[in-house]
Backbone as CSV, one residue per row, in Angstrom:
resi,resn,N_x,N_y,N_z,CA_x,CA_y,CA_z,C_x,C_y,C_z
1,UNK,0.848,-1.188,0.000,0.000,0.000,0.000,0.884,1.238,0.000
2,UNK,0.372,2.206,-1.009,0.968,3.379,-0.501,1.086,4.366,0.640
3,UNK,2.131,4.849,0.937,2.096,5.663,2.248,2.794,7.191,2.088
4,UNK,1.743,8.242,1.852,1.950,8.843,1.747,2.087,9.812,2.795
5,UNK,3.272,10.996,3.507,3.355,11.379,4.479,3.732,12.919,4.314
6,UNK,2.898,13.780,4.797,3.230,15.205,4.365,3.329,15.723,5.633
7,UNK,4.514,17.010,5.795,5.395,17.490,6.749,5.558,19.066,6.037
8,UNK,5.972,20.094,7.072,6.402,21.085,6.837,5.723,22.140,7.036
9,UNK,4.167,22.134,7.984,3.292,22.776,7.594,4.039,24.077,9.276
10,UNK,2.830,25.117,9.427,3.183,25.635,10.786,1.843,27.133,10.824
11,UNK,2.543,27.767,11.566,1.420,29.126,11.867,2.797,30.115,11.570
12,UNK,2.505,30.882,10.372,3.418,31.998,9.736,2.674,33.146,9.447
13,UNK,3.096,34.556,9.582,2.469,35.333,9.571,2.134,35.698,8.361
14,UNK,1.127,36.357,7.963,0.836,37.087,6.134,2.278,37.635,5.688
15,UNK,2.611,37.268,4.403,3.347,37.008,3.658,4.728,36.360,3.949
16,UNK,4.226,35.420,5.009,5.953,34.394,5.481,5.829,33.482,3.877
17,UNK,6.768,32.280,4.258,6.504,31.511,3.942,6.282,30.166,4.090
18,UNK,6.699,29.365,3.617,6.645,28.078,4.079,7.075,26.963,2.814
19,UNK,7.800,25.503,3.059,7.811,24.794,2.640,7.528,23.428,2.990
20,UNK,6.375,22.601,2.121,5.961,21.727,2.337,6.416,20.546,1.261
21,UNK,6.299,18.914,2.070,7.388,18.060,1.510,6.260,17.057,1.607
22,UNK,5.724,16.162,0.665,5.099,14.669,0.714,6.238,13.605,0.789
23,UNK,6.611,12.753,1.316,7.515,11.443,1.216,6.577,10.946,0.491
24,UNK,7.339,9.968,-0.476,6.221,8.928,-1.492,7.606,8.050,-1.800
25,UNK,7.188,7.535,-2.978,8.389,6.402,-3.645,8.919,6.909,-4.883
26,UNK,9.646,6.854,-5.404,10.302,6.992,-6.554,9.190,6.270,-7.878
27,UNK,8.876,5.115,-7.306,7.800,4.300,-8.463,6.180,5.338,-8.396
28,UNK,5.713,5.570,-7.301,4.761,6.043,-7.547,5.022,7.822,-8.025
29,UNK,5.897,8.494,-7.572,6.406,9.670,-8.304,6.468,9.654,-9.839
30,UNK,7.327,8.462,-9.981,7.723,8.454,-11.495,6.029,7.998,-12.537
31,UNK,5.168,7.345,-11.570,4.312,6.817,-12.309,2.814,7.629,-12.360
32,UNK,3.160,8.541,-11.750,1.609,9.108,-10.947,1.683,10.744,-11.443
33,UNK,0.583,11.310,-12.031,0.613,13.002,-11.668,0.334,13.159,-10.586
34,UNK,0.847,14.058,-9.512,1.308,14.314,-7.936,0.165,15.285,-7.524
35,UNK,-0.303,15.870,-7.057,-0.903,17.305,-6.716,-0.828,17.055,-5.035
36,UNK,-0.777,18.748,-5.164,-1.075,18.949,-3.701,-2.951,19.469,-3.179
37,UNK,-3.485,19.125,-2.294,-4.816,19.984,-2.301,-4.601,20.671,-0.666
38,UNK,-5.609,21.305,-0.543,-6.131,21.952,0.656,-7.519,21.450,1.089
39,UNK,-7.389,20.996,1.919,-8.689,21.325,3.193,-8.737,22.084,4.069
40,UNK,-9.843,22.960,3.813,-9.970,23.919,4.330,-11.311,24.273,5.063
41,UNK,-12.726,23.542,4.608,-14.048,23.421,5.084,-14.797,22.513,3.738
42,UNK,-15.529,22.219,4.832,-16.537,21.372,4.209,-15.759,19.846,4.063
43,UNK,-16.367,18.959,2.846,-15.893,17.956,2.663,-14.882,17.795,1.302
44,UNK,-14.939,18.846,1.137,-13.937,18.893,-0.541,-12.850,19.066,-0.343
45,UNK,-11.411,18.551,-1.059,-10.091,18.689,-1.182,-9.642,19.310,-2.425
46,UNK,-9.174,20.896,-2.204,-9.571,21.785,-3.499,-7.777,21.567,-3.952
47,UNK,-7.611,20.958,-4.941,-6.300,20.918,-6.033,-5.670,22.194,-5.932
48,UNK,-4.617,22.834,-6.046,-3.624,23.712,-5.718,-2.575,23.478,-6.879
49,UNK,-2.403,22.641,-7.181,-0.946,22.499,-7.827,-1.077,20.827,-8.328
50,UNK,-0.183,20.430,-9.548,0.057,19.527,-9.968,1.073,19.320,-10.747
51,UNK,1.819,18.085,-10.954,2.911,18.000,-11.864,3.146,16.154,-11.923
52,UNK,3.704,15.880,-12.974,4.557,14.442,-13.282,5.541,14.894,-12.681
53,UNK,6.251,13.795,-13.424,7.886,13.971,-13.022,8.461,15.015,-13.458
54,UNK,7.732,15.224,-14.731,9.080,16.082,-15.136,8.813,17.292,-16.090
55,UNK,7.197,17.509,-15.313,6.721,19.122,-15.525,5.870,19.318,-14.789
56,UNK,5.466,20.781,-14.078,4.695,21.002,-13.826,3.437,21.263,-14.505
57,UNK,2.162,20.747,-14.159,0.901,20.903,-14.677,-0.435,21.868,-14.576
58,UNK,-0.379,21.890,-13.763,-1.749,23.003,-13.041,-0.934,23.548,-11.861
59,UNK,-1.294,25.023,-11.424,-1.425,25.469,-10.507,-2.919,26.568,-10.200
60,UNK,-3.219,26.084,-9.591,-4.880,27.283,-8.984,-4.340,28.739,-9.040
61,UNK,-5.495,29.325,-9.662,-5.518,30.923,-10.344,-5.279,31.715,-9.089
62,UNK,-5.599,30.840,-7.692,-5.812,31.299,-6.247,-4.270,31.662,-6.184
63,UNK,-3.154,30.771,-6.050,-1.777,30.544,-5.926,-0.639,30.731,-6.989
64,UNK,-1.315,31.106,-8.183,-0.495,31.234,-9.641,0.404,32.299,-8.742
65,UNK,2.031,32.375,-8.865,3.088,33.143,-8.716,3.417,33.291,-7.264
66,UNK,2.862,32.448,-6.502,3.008,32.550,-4.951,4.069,31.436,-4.709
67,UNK,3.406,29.814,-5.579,3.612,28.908,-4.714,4.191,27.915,-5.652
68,UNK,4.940,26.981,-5.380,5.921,26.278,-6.949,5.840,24.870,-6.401
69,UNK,5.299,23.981,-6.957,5.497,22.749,-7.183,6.830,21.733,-7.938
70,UNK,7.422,20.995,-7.092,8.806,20.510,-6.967,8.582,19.298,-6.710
71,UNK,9.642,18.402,-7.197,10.130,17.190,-6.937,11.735,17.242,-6.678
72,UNK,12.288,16.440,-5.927,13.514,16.474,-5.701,14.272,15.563,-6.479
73,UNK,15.429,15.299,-7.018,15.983,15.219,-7.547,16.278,13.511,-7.657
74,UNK,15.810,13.018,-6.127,15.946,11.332,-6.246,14.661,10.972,-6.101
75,UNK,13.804,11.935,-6.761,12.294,11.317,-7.109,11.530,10.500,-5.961
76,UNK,12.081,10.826,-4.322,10.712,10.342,-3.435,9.990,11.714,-2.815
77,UNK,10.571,12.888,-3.315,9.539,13.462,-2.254,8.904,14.418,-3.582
78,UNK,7.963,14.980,-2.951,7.431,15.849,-3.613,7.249,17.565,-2.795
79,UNK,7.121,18.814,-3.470,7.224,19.896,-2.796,6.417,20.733,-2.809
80,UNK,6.132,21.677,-2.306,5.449,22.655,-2.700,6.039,23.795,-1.887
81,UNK,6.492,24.988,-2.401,6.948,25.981,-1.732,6.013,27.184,-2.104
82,UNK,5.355,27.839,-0.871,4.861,28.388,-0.539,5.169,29.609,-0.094
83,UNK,5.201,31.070,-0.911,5.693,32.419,-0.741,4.277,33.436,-0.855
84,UNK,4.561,34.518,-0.291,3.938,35.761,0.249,2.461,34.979,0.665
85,UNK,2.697,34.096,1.794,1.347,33.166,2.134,-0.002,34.960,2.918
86,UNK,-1.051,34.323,2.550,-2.620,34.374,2.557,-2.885,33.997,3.456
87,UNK,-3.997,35.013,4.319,-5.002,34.465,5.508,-5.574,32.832,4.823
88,UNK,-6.039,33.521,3.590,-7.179,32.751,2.866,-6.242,31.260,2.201
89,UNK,-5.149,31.007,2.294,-4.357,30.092,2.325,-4.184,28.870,3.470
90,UNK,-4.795,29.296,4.451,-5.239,28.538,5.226,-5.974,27.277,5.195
91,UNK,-5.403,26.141,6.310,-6.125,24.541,5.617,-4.523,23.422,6.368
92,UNK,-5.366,22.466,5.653,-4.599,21.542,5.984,-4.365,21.053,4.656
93,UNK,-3.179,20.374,4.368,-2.711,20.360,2.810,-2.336,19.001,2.889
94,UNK,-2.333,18.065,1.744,-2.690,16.791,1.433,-1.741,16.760,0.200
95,UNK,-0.909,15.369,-0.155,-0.553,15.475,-1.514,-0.933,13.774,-1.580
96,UNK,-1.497,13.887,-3.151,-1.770,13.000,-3.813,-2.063,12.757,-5.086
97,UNK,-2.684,11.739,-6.179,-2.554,11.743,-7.123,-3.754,12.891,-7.756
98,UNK,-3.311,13.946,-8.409,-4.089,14.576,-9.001,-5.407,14.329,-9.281
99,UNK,-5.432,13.204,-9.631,-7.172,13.016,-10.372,-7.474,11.526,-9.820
100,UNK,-8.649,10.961,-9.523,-8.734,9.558,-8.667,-8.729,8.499,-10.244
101,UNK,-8.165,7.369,-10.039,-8.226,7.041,-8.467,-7.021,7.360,-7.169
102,UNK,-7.122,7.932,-6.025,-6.423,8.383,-5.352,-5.712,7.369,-4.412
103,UNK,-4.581,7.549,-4.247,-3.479,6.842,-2.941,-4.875,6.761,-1.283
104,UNK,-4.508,6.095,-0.586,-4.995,6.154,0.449,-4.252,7.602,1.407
105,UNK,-5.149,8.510,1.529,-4.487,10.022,2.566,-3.878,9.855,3.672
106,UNK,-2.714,10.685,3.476,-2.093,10.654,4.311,-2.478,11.734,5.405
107,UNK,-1.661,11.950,6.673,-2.235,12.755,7.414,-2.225,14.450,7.262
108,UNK,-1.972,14.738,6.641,-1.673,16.154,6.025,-0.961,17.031,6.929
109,UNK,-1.013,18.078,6.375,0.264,19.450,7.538,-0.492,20.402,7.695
110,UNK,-1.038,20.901,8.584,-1.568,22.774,9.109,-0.652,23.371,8.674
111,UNK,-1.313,24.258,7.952,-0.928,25.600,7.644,-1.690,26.773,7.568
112,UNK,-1.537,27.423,8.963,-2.546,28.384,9.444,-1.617,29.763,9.250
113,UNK,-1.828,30.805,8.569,-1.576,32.158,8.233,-2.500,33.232,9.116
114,UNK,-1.640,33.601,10.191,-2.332,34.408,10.775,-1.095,35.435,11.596
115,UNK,-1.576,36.842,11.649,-1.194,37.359,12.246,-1.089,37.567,14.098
C-alpha cells in the first residue's frame, strides 16, 4: 500500500513563507501526476498544484506566482513551496494523485496564516 506522508506545515504570519514536503516512492512519483490539495471546510479537497515527473501541470488561479510545485531530484519526495502566504491560504494540505483514483491520505500538515 501506498504511504503517503506530508510534513512542513506551521502558523506563519501574512506574507511568510513556508515549505511543504510529501515522502512517497520513486515508483509512484515516477508513475503518478502528484498534486497537492487543501482542506480547508466542508468535505472537498480543493487541487492547488500539480505536476509528473518532469513538468509542472496546473497550478490554482488562487496561488499562480506565490507557490511552486517541486520534486527532488531522487524522485521520493514531492514539494510545494509556498511564498507571500494568505489568511485565505489557510487549511490543511494533502498530496496526492491529481485526479482519482487516489493513494490512500495521508495525514496532512496545518498551515494556518495568521497574524
Amino acid at each position: 500500500q501506498v504511504k503517503l506522508v506530508e510534513s512542513g506545515g506551521g502558523l506563519v504570519p501574512p506574507g511568510g513563507s513556508l515549505r511543504l514536503s510529501c515522502a512517497a516512492s520513486v515508483d509512484v512519483i515516477r508513475g503518478s501526476t502528484m498534486g497537492w490539495f487543501r482542506h480547508s471546510h466542508g468535505d472537498q479537497y480543493e487541487l492547488i498544484a500539480s505536476r509528473s515527473w518532469g513538468t509542472a501541470m496546473y497550478i490554482a488561479p488562487s496561488v499562480k506566482g506565490r507557490f511552486t510545485i517541486g520534486v527532488t531530484s531522487d524522485l521520493t519526495t514531492v514539494t510545494l513551496q509556498m511564498n507571500d502566504l494568505k489568511p485565505e491560504d489557510t487549511g490543511r494540505y494533502y498530496c496526492n494523485t491529481a485526479s482519482p483514483p487516489h493513494f490512500h491520505w495521508g495525514p496532512g500538515t496545518q498551515v494556518t496564516v495568521s497574524s
